[in-house]
C-alpha positions in Angstrom: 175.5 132.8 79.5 175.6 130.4 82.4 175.8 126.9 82.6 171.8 126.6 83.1 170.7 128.9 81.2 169.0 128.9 77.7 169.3 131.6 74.7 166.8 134.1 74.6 164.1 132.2 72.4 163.2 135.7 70.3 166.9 135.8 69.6 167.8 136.8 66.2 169.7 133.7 65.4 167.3 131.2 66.9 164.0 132.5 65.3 166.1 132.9 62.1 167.3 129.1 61.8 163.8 128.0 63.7 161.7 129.3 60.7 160.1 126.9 58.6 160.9 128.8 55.3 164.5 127.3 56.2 163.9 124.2 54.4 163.8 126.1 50.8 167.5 127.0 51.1 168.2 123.8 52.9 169.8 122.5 49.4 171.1 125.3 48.1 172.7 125.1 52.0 174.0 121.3 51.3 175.2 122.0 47.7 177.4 124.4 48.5 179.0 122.7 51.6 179.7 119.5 49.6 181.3 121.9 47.3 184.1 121.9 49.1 186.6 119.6 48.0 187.3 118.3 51.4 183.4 117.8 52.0 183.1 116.0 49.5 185.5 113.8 49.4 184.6 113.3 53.3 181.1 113.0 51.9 181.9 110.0 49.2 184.2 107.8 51.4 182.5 108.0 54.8 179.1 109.6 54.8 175.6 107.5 54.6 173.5 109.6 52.8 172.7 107.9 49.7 171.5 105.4 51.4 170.1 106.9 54.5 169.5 110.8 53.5 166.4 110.8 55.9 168.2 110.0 59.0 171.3 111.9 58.0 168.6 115.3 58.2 167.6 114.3 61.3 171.1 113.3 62.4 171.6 117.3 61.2 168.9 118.6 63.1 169.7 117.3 66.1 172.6 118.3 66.0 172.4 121.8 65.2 169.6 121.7 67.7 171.9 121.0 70.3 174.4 123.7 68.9 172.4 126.7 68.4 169.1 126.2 70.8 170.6 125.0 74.2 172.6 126.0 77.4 176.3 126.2 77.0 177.2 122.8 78.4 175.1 121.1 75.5 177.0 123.3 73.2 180.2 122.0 74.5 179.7 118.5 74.9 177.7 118.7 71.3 181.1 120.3 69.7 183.4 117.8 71.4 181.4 114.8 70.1 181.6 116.2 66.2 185.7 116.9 66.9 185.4 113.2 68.2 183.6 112.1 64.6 185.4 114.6 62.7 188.9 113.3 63.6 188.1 109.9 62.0 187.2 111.5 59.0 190.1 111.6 56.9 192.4 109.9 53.7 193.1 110.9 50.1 190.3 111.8 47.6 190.1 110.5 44.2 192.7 113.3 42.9 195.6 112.4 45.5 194.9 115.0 47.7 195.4 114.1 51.7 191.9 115.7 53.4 191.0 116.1 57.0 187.3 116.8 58.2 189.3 118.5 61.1 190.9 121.3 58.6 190.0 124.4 60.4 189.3 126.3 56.4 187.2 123.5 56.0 185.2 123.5 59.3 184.7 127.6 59.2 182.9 127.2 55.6 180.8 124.7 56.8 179.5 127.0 59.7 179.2 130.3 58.3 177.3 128.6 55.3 175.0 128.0 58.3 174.9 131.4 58.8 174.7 132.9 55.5 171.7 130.5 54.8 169.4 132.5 57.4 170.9 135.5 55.3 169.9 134.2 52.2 166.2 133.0 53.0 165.3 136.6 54.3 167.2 138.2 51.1 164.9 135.5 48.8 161.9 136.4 50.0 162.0 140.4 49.8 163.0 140.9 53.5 166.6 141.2 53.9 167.9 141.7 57.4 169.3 145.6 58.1 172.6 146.0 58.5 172.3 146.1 62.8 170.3 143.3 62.5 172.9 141.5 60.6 175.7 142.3 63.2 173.2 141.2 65.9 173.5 137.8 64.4 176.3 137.7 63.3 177.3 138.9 67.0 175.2 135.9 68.4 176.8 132.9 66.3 179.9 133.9 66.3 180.9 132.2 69.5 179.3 129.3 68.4 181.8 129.1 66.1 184.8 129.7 68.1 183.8 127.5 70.3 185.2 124.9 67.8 188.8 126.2 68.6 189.4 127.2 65.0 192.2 129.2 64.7 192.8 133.3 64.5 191.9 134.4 61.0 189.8 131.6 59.8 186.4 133.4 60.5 185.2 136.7 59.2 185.5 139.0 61.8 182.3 141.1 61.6 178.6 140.2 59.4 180.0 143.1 56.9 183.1 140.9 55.7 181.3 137.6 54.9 179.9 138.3 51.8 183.5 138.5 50.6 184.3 135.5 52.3 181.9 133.5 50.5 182.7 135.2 47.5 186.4 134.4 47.5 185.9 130.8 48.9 182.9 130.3 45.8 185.6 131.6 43.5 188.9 129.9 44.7 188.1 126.9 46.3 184.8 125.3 45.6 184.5 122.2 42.8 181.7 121.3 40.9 182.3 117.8 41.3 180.6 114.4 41.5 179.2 114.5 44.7 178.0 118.2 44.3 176.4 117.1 41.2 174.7 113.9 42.4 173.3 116.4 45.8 171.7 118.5 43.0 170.4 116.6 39.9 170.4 113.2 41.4 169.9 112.7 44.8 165.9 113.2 45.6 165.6 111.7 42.4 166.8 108.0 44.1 165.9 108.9 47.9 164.0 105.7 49.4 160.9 106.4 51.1 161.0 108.1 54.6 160.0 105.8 57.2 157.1 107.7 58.3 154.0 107.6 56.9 154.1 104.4 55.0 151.4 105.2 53.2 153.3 107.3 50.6 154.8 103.7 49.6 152.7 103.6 46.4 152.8 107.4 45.1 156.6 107.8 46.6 158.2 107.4 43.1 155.8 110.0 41.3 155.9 112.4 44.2 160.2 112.2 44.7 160.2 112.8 40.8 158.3 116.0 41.4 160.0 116.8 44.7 163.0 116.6 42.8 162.0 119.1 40.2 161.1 121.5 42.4 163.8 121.7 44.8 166.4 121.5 42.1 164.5 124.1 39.9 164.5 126.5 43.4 168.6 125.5 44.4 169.5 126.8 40.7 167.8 130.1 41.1 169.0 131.1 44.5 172.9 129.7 44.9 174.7 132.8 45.0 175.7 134.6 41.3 179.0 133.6 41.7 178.4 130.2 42.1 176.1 130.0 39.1 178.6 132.2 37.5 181.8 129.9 37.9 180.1 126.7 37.1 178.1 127.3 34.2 174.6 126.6 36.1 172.3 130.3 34.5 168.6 129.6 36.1 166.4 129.4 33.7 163.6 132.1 33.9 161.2 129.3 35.0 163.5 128.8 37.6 163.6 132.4 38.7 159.7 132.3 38.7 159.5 129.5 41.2 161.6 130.8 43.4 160.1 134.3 43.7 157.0 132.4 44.4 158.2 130.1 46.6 160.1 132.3 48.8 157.8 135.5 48.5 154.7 133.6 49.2 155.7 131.8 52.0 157.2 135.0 53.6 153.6 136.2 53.4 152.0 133.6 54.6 154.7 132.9 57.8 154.0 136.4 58.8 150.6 136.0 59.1 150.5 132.8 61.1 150.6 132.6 65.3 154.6 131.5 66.3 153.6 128.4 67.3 153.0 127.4 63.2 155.8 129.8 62.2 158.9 128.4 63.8 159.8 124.8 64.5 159.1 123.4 68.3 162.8 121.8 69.1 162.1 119.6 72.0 164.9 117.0 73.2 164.0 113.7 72.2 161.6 112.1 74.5 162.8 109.4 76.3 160.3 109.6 78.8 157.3 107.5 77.1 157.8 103.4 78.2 158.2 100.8 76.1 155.5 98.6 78.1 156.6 95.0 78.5 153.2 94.1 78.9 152.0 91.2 77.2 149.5 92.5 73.8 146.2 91.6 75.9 147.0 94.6 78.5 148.0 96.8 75.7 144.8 97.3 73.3 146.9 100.3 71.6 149.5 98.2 70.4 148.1 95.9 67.5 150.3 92.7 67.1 152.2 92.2 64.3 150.3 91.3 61.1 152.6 88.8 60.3 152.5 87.1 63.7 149.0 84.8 62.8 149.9 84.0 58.9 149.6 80.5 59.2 152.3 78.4 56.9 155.6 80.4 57.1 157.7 78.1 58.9 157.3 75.8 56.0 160.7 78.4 54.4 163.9 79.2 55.6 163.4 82.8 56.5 167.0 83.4 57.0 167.9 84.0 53.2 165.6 87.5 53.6 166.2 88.6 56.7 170.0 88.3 56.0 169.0 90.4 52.8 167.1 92.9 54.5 169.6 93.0 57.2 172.5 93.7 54.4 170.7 96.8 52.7 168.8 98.5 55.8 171.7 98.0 58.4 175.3 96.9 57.0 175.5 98.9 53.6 175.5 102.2 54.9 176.6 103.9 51.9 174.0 102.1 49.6 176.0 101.5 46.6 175.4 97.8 47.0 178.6 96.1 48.9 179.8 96.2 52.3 183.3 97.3 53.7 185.1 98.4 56.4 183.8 102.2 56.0 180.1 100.8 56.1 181.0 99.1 59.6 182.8 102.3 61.3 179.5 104.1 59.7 177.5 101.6 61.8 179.7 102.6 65.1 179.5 106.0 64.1 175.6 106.0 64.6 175.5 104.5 67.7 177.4 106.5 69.2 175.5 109.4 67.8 172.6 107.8 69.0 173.8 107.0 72.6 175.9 109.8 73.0 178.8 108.6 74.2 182.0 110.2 75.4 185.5 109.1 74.4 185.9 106.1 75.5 182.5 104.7 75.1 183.1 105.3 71.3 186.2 103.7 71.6 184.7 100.6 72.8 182.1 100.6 70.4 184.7 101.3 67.1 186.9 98.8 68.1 184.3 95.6 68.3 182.6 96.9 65.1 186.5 96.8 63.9 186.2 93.4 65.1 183.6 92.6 63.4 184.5 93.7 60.1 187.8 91.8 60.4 185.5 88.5 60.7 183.3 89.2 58.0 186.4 90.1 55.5 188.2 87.0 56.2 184.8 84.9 56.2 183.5 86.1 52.7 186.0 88.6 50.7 187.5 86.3 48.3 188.4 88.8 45.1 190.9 91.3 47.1 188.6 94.2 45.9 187.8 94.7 50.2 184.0 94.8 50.3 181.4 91.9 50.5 178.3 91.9 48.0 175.0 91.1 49.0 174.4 87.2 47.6 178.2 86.6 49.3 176.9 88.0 52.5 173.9 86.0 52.5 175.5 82.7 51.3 178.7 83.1 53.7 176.4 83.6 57.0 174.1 80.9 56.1 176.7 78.3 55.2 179.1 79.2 58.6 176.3 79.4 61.0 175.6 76.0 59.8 178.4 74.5 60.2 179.9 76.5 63.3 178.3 77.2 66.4 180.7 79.8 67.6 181.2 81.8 63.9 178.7 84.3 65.3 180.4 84.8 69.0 184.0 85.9 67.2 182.1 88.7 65.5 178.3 89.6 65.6 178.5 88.9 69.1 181.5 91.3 70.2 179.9 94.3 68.1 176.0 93.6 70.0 177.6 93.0 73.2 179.3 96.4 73.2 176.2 97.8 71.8 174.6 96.5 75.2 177.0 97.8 77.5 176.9 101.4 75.8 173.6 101.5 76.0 173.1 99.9 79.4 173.6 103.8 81.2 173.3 102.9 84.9 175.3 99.3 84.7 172.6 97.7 85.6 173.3 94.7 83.5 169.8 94.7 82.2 168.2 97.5 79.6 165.2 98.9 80.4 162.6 99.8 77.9 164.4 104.0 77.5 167.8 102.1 77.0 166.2 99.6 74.7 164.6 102.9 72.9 167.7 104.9 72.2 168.9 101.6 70.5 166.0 101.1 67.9 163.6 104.0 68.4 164.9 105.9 65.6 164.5 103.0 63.1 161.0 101.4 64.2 157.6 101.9 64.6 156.0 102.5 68.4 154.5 99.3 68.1 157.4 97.4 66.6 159.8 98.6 69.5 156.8 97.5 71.8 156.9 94.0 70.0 160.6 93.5 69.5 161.1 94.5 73.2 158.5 91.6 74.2 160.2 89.7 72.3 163.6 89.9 73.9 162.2 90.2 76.9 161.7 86.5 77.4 161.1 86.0 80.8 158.5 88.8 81.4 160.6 91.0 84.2 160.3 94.1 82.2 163.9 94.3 81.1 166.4 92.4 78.8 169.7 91.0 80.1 172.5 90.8 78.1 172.3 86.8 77.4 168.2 87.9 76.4 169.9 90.6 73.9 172.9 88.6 72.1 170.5 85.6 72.0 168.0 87.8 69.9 170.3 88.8 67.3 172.0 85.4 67.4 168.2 84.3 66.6 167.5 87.0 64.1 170.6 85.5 62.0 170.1 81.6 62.5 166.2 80.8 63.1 164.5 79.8 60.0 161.2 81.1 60.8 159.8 84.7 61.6 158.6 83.4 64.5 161.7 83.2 66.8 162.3 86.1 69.5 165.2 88.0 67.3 163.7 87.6 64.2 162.4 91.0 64.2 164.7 93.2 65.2 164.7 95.0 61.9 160.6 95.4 62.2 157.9 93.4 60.6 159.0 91.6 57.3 
């Protein structure tokens, strides 16, 4: 494979993991990753997925996107920037035990569960693969895995020796601990609402309740005997039912369709569509903000709820109610994830989000205990910005301003509406990036300066209306 060149699109690997029956052994894929020990405890000290499990998926996605479906360069630059997040991934669980995300055992189970997923939805549903066709891809995601740099001996060696593999690793090494537990009984259970389409807002609790049911009824049936075995965790034969349903009916029905409903389209993200700068009278498909004509609301302080909604949707990352230095580095972690950065750029960005963090502990951690609870957060800001003009610049400031300069890809000095994008698309509505970037945009040229972007956020923490340029950064209120 060349440097230009893309795999074969009717691949066995890429129409396997491009199927859309992949989602019903997504779980059972999860659960037995965060089985490992060192998964999980990775999983409990640094990973955001209690309280951001929809953008952790699509974090996922992407990435395996970027693994599996493009040229070779993407693959190498994709597996240098996991190494990169990989390597900060370390410490000692809750047992004493030293773990590294970079442990080669640790990083082969994670990607031959990958593999033995596509395995296990064609087994599920009545259509297992034939033994050439399971050495065919086996044959093709293989080097995908050694292009990690793992270590002789670490991967099976052929598609006939990883059943034993996962066998002995099931039986040997896996735990059935808390964070396993919580992925199966718990999780979906608690998930907040995806972002997109709000209008699930008022039947989201009944309908993660049954989504819950469902896929934990299905991930009980088809983990692997062994599994089931070691744990204690039979299937019920309700459970058994479901997933012979499940898995055989969809089979039947993905056979049937056209391959443009059968398989997943994996474009890159586009980029290309402008964020138009245009005021809202050139832009009749943009409605302004609802909030933007309530009359009354600069009669309140605003701040004591944006600072509340900025502490749960942005600074606890981990969602168990408290901030700390993990939920800052998490913060770093996703812009850079976001912006693709190399080396150095991430650097940058992890040190001023250190920065940051340093401030805020020294500002508002009184107990000793190292993380900062909402009301603190809230009162501390408040009562500093009030009574000191430059409390923002010796921390906010330094983490935004090398969020700018990452972002900012041709040094301009100014973002344009695609830099602004790959900042706050992910999080906001079409029309709320429009809006926000208006906002920002103060003077009308059609980009935002640096000044223009610190003095948003500085506005989104100190103006006591909703009105202000900044003050919705985070989307409507």
């Amino acid at each position: 494979m060349d440097s230009t060149a893309h795999p074969d699109p009717l691949s066995p690997l890429r129409r396997g993991l491009s199927e859309w029956r992949m989602a019903l052994v997504a779980w059972r894929l999860l659960v037995l990753q965060v089985s490992h020990p060192v998964v999980a405890a990775g999983t409990a000290e640094h990973s955001t997925y209690r309280a951001h499990p929809w953008r952790r998926i699509e974090h996922t996605m992407g990435s395996g996107q970027r693994l599996v479906c493009a040229d070779r360069d993407t693959l190498r630059r994709e597996v240098a920037r996991l190494n990169r997040a990989h390597k900060r991934i370390t410490g000692t669980d809750e047992h004493g035990r030293a773990y590294s995300a970079r442990d080669p055992a640790t990083q082969a189970w994670v990607l031959i569960t990958l593999y033995e997923a596509i395995v296990a939805m064609r087994e599920l549903s009545g259509d297992p693969y034939t033994p050439r066709e399971l050495a065919e891809l086996y044959a093709e995601y293989r080097p995908i895995c050694e292009a990690f740099g793992l270590p002789e001996g670490f991967l099976p060696s052929t598609a006939a020796e990883v059943p034993a593999y996962i066998d002995s690793v099931v039986r040997e090494r896996l735990e059935f601990g808390e964070q396993a537990r919580y992925l199966l009984y718990d999780m979906l259970r608690e998930a907040p609402r995806p972002r997109r389409p709000r209008y699930l807002g008022p039947v989201w609790p009944l309908l993660r309740l049954l989504i819950a049911v469902v896929v934990t009824s299905l991930t009980l049936a088809d983990l692997p005997p062994a599994y089931r075995e070691r744990f204690g965790l039979s299937g019920k034969r309700r459970h058994a039912w479901l997933s012979w349903a499940l898995h055989h009916g969809l089979r039947r029905l993905a056979t049937r369709l056209p391959d443009r409903w059968r398989y997943r389209s994996r474009p890159a993200p586009d980029r290309s569509a402008p964020v138009s700068s245009a005021p809202p009278a050139e832009r009749a498909d943009i409605p302004a903000p609802r909030h933007a004509a309530r009359p009354g609301r600069w009669r309140r302080d605003a701040r004591g709820p944006k600072l509340g909604r900025f502490f749960s949707q942005v600074l606890d990352q981990t969602g168990d109610g408290f901030v700390g230095a993990q939920d800052l580095r998490a913060m770093a972690h996703n812009v850079c994830w976001q912006l693709e950065l190399n080396e150095s750029g991430e650097a940058e960005v992890y040190a001023a989000f250190d920065v940051w963090w340093e401030q805020l502990r020294r500002a508002m951690e009184t107990d000793g205990d190292g993380r900062i609870s909402k009301a603190e957060f809230v009162a501390a800001t408040m009562a500093h910005c009030d009574r000191d003009p430059d409390y923002l610049a010796r921390g906010l400031h330094i983490a935004v301003r090398a969020v700018f300069h990452a972002a900012d890809t041709d040094g301009s000095g100014v973002l344009d509406a695609d830099e602004y994008r790959a900042v706050f698309g992910p999080r906001l509505h079409p029309a709320e990036l429009s809006h926000g970037f208006r906002q920002l945009d103060q003077d009308g040229d059609g980009g935002i300066t640096e000044e223009e972007f610190v003095r948003g956020f500085t506005e989104f923490f100190t103006a006591r209306t909703d009105l202000a340029a900044g003050s919705q950064l985070l989307g409507h209120p």
